[in-house]
Structures are given as C-alpha cells and as structure tokens.
C-alpha positions as a printed Julia matrix, in Angstrom:
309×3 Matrix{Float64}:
   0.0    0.0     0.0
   2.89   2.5     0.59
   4.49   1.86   -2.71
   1.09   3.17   -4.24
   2.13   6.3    -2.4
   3.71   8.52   -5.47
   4.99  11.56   -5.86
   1.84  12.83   -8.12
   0.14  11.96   -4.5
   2.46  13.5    -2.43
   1.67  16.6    -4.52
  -2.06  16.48   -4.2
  -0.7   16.32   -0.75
   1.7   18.85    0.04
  -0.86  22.19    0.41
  -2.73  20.33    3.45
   1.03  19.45    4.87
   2.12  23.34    3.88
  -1.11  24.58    5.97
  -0.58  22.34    8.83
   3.16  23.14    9.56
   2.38  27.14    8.88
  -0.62  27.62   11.5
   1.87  25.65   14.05
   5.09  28.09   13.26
   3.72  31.02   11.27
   6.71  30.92    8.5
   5.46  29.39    5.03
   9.13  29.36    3.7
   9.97  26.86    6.51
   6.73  25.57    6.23
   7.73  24.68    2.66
  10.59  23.1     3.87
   9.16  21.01    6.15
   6.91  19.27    3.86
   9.94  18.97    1.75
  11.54  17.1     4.52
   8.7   14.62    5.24
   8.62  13.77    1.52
  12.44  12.84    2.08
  11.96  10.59    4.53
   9.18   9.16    3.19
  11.39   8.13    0.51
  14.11   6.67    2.85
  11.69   4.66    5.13
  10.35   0.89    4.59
   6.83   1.87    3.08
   5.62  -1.73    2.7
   5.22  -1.09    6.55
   3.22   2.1     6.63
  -0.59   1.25    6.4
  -1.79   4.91    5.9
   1.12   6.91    4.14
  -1.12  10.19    4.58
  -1.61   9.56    8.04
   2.2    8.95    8.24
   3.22  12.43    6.35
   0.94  14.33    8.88
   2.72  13.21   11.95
   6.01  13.41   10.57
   5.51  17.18    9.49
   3.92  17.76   12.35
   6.75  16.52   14.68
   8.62  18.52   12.49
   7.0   21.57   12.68
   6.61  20.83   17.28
  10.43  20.74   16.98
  10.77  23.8    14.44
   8.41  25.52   17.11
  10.46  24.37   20.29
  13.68  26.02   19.09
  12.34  28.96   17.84
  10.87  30.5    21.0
  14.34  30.24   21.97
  15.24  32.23   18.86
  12.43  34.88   19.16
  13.49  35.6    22.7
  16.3   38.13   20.56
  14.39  38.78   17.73
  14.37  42.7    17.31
  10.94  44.34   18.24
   7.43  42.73   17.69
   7.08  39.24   15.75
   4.68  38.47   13.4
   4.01  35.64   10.84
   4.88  35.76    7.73
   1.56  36.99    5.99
  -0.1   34.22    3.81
  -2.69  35.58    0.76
  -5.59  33.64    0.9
  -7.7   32.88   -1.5
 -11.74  32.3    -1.15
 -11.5   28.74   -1.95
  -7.9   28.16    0.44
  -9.81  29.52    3.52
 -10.65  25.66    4.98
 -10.25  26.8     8.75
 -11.05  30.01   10.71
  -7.73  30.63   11.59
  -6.66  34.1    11.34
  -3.67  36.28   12.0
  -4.92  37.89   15.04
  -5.25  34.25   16.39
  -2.4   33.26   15.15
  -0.74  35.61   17.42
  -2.66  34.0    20.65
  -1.54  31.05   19.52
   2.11  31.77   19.89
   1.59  32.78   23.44
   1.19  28.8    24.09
   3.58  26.39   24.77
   4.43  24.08   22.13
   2.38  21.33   23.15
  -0.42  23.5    23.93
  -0.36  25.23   20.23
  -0.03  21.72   18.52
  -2.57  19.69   20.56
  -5.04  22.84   19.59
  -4.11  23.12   16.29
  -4.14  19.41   14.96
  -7.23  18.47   17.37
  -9.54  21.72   16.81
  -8.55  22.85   13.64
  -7.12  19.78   11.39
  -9.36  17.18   12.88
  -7.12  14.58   14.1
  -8.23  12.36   17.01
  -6.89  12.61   20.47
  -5.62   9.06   19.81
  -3.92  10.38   16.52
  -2.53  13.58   19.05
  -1.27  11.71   21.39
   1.14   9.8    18.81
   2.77  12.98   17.41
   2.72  14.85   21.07
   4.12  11.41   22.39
   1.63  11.84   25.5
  -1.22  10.14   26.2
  -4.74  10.98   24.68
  -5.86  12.53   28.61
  -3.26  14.79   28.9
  -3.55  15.98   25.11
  -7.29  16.65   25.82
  -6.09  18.91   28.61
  -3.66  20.75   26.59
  -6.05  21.72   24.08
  -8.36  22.25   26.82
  -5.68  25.17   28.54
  -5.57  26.36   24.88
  -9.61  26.66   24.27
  -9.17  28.86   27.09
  -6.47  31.43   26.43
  -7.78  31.89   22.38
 -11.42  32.03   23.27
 -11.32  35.8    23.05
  -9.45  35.89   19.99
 -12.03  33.91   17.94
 -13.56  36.44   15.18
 -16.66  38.35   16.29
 -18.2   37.73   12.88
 -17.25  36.85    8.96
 -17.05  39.82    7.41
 -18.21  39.99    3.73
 -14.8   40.12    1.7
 -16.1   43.2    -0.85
 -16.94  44.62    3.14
 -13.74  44.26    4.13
 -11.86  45.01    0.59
 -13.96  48.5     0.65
 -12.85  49.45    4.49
  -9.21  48.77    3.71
  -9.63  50.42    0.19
 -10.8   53.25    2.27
  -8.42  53.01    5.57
  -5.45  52.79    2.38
  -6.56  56.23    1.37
  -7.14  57.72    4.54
  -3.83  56.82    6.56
  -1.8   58.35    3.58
  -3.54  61.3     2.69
  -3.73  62.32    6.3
  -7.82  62.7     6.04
  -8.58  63.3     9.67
 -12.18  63.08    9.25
 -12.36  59.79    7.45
  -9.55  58.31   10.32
 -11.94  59.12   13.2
 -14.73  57.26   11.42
 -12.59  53.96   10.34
 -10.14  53.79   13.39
 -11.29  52.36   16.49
 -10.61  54.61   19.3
  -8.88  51.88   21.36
  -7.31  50.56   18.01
  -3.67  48.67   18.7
  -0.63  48.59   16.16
   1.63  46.08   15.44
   4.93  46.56   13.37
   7.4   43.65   12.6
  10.55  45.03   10.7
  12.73  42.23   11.9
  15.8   44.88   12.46
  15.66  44.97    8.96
  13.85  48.43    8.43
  12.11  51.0    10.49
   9.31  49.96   12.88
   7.77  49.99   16.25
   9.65  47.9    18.69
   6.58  47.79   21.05
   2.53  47.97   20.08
   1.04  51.53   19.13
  -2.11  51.64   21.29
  -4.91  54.17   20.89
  -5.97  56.09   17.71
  -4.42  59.55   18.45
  -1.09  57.94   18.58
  -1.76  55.68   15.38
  -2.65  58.1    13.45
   0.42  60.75   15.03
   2.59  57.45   13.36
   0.6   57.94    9.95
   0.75  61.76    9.77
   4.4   61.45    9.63
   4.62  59.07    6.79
   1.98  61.11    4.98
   4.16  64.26    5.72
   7.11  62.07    4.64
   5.7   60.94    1.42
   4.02  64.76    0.52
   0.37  63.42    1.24
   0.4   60.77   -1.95
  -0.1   57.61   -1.64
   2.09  54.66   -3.39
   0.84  54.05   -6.48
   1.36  50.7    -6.75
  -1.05  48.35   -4.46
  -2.51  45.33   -4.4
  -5.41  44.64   -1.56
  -6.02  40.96   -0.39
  -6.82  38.79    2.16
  -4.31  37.62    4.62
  -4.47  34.87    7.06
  -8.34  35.96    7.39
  -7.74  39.58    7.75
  -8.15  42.01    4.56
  -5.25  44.34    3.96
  -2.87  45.57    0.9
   0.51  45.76    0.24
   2.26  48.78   -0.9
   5.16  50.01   -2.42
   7.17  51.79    0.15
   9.06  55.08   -0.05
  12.2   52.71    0.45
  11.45  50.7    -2.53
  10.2   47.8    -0.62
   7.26  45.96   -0.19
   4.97  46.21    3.21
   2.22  44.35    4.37
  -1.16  45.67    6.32
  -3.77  43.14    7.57
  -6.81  44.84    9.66
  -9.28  42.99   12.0
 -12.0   45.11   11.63
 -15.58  44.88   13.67
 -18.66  46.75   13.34
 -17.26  48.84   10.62
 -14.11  50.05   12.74
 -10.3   48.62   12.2
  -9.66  47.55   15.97
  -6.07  46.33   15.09
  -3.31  47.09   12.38
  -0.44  44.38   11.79
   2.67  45.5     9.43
   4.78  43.35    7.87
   7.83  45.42    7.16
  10.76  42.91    7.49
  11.63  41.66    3.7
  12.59  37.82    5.01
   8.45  37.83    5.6
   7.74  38.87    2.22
   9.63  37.21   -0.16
   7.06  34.07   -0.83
   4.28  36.32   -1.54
   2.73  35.89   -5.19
   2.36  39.54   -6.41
  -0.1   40.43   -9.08
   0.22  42.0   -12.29
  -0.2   45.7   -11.03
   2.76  44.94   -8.6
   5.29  44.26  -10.87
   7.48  47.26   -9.88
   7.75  45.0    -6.23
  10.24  42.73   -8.58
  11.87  45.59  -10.13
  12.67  47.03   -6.68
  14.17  43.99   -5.62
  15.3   41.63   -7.94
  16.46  39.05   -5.47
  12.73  39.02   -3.84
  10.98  37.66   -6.68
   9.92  33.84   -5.79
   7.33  31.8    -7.38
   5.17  28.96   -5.15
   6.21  25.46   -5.57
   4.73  23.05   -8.05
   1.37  21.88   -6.25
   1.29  24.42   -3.49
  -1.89  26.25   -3.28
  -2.29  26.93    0.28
C-alpha cells in the first residue's frame, strides 16, 4: 500500500502538509521546507510497513514543525521588536479553517504542546488518539492541553465573517485615509482603542513595542503622509491575509509592506505590518505589482509546483 504512495500523491498532498506546519510556526518558507523534509523521509523509510502513508506524512511534518516551534521560541526571545508571521494571501477557496492572523498571534503565546494539541485536534481534525502519537503523550493529557488552549484563544475567535467586498472596501478606504492624512475619514474607520503592530525584523524602520490608541496611530501615519508629501504609493494590491483584509504597498524605500486589519462593526480595531523583507519574499504579487520585482530583484519567488495553500 505505501508503494502506491507517489509523488503525483504527495503533490495532491503537500498544500494540506504546507497549511498544517504554517498555523503551528507562522513561517510558510519553513513551512515549505518542512513538507519537503517529510517527503524525504518518506522516501528513505520501509513503506511496505506504513498502512496509511497520509496519516504517516501528517505526523512526521507535524513533529517537524513541534520541533521547528520548540527552538524557535528560543530564537524569538532576541528577535528585534514585535514578531509576526509571515503573511499568507488567501484565497476564497484556500480559507478551509477560521484561523486568522490575530489568532495566530494568541496562539504563539502557548507552549508548544499547547499550540499543537489545539491546532491538529480543533482545527485539522485529528483524534486525540492520533494527538497523542505525534505529542508522544497520552490521549488525557492531550485533551487537557487543548483544553488550557480553548481557554487562552477564546477571546481571539472572530466576532463575525465579514463579507470580503466589506472588508476590501474598508481597507480600500483606511489605504486612502492613513496616507492622505484625512482626519475626518480616520476618526470614522479607526477604532478609538485601536492597537498597532509593526514587525521590521531589524531589517527596516518599525515599532519595537505595540502603538495603542488612535491619536497615537494616526500621530505614526501623519508622519509618513508628511514624509511621502500626502500621496499615496501608487502601486497596491489589496487581499486577504491569514483571514484579515489588507494591501501591500510600495514603500518610499522601494520595498514591499504588508497591512492586515481585523476590523468589527465597521471600525479597524487592530493594524499588523509586515515590514521585514525575510516575511515577504514568498508572496505571489499580481500583475499591477510588478514594480515590487523591479525594486528587488532578489525578492521575486514563485510557489512550488502543487502548493496552493
């Protein structure tokens, strides 16, 4: 039965592998290369013996992914400023879980085991039984961990789907606003207890710490409007990421940026930017961003054959 197991397979395969090991780390480049991995050791392991060689991927690249996870709390503990994943474009028919970014971001406040056990139980819909194997605990205590983990996301869950055109058309309109230094369409769109997050990665300028409150958001905004003469980059492209709609834009440096908006009731209640070009280079960039290439030459990546996550 494992011999069946081809590599046309393994690429009908690989998106649902991609997805798993991103939600549990929040890079898709090492995401990417985690699936890679699995597929190499599928390759190098005695597959008359493996009954289920899908089952089998999915706990390798999830043990993967636990260990990737493990050693990179360690490495976040110096990362410079605020972290943030690496922003994934979604597209209508990719969107099989409610995960977004703003969870994604409670979910890194778990341990390891807790963000797994959540993950591959609530999300992926693998038994407690299956759990337990890749956790290498029993199925009780998994239960527990995602139990502890219910808990601490709860709050996080969205407050409601919001319509994509909805949410296109508010971050059309926040787009216009926070560059052209419009204060009367800010107070309108920006939540008055509104929060900021900037990840630059060291790399270029951002926020080390959150940006809370809208007076001091848009204070941030005036300046780059002031900066840039009150025009706006030309060159945008608006999608959603991880759940959240945003755009990216052509910065005054030249490089690409990244701003998803969890927006309720009409009002964006929290900005994440993605300034720090590591994040960035495994985004597919449309037609009107073509200039994003030009920029950068060395940033321009295409997905892998058979990913469409």
């Amino acid at each position: 039965m494992g011999n069946s197991f081809d590599a046309d397979a393994f690429e009908a395969l690989r998106p649902r592998l991609v997805r798993i090991a991103y939600r549990m780390i929040g890079s898709h480049a090492e995401a990417e290369d985690i699936a890679q991995e699995a597929w190499l050791r599928w390759n190098t392991t005695a597959q008359e013996t493996v009954r289920e060689p899908e089952g089998w991927l999915v706990r390798v690249v999830s043990r993967l992914a636990l260990d990737y996870l493990k050693s990179a709390r360690v490495r976040r503990e110096t990362y410079p400023g605020l972290w943030l994943p690496e922003p994934l474009v979604e597209e209508e028919e990719d969107r099989s879980d409610d995960i977004t970014l703003t969870l994604m971001l409670a979910l890194d406040r778990l341990s390891p085991l807790e963000r797994a056990a959540f993950l591959l139980h609530d999300v992926f819909g693998m038994d407690f039984g299956e759990v337990a194997r890749v956790l290498d605990r029993d199925a009780a205590a998994c239960r527990q961990l995602a139990s502890r983990a219910r808990m601490h996301v709860r709050q996080e869950k969205p407050r409601f789907t919001l319509p994509e055109d909805r949410g296109r058309t508010i971050a059309e309109a926040f787009f216009q606003a926070s560059r052209s230094g419009d204060l009367s369409a800010w107070q309108g769109l920006l939540a008055e207890d509104a929060i900021m997050y900037s990840d630059g990665g060291g790399v270029r300028n951002a926020a080390l710490n959150p940006i809370y409150g809208r007076a001091k958001i848009m204070r941030f905004y005036e300046g780059i409007s002031r900066k840039a003469d009150g025009v706006p980059p030309a060159i945008r492209q608006f999608a959603v990421f991880d759940g959240l709609p945003g755009h990216i834009s052509m910065e005054a440096d030249g490089l690409p940026q990244v701003a998803a908006l969890e927006i309720a009731e009409g009002q964006v209640h929290a900005i994440y930017l993605v300034r720090n070009p590591e994040k960035l280079r495994h985004l597919q960039i449309g037609d009107d961003m073509r200039s994003f290439n030009r920029a950068e030459p060395d940033f321009k990546r295409t997905r892998p054959a058979g990913d469409n996550s």
